[in-house]
C-alpha positions as CSV (number, residue, x, y, z in Angstrom):
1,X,49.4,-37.4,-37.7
2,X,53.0,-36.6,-36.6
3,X,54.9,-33.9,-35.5
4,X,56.1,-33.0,-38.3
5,X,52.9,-33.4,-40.9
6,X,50.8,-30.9,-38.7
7,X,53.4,-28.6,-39.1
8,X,53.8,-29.3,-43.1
9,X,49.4,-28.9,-42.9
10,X,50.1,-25.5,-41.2
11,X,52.5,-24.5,-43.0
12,X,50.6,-25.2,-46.2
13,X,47.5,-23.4,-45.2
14,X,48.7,-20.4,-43.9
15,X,49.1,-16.8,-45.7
16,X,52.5,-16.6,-45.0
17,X,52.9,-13.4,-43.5
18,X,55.1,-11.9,-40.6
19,X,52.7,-12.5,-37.6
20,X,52.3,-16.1,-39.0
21,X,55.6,-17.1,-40.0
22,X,56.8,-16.0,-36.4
23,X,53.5,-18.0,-34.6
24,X,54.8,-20.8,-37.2
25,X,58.7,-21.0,-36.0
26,X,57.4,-20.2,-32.5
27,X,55.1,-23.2,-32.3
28,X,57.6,-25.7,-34.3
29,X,60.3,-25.1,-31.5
30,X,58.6,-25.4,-28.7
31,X,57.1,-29.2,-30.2
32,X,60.7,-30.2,-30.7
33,X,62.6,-32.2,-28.7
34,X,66.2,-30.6,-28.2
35,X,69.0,-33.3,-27.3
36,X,71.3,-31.8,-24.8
37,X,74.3,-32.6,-27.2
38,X,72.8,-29.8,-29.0
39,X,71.9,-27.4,-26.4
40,X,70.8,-26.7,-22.6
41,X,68.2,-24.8,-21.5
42,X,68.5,-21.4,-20.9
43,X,66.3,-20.8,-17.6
44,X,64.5,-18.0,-16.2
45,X,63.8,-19.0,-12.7
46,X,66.0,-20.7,-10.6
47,X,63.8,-24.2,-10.2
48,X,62.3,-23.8,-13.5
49,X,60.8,-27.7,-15.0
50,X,61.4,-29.0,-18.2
51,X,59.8,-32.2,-19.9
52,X,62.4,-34.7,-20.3
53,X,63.2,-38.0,-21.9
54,X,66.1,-40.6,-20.9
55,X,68.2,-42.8,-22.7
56,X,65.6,-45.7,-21.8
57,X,63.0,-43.5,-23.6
58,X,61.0,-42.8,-19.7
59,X,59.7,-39.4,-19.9
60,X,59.5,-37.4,-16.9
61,X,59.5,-33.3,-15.6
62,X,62.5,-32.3,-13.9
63,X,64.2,-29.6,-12.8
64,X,67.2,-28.1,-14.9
65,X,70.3,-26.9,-12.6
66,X,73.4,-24.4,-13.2
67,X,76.0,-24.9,-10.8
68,X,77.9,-21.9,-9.6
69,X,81.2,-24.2,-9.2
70,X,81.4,-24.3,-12.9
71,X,80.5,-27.9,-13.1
72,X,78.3,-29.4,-15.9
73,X,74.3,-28.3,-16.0
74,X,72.4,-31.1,-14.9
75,X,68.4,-32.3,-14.7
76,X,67.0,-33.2,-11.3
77,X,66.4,-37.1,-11.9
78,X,69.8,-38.4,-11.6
79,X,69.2,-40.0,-14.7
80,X,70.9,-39.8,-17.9
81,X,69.0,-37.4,-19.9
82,X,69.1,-37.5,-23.7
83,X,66.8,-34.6,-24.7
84,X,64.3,-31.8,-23.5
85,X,61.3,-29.6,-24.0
86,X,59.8,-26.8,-22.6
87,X,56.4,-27.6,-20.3
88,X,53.9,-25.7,-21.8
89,X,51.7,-22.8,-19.9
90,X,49.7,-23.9,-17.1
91,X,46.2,-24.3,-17.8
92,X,43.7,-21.7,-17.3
93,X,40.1,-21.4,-17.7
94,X,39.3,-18.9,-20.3
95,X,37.0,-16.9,-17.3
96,X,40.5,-16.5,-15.5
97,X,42.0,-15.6,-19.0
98,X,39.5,-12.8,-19.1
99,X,39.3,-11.6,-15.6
100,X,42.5,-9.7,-15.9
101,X,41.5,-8.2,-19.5
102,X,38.1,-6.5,-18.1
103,X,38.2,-2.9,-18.3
């Protein structure tokens, strides 16, 4: 199944309501690969990683750099990148998960 088809299958099967419409667009973004002709990330932390693909199609995790100089952004790898994505949470067992929900 592709990308896109789970998120046609989701889409079809949902209620369509706020919460699930926003959990929809929410999920479909983060899946997608954005090409950095269309836009750079916009970090949070100073060394934060991204997933990345090249223009020989390697994929890799880098780290995305602003320059203060006013020079171009640029990934870690020295290598031409062609697109991005963000990494996705770190795992964490479900007991850690609820650890920090016990009351």
């Amino acid at each position: 199944m592709t990308r896109e088809e789970a998120l046609e299958t989701l889409w079809n099967r949902c209620d369509h309501n706020d919460k699930t419409y926003e959990a929809y667009c929410v999920l479909a973004e983060q899946t997608r690969w954005i090409p950095v002709s269309e836009n750079y990330p916009k970090i949070n932390d100073v060394y934060e990683k991204f997933l990345v693909i090249d223009a020989d199609g390697e994929m890799s995790v880098q780290t995305f750099f602003v320059t203060l100089m006013g020079c171009q952004p640029y990934f870690s790898g020295g290598r031409d990148v062609v697109a991005w994505m963000p990494l996705p949470k770190p795992y964490r067992a479900e007991s850690e998960e609820n650890d920090g929900n016990k009351t």
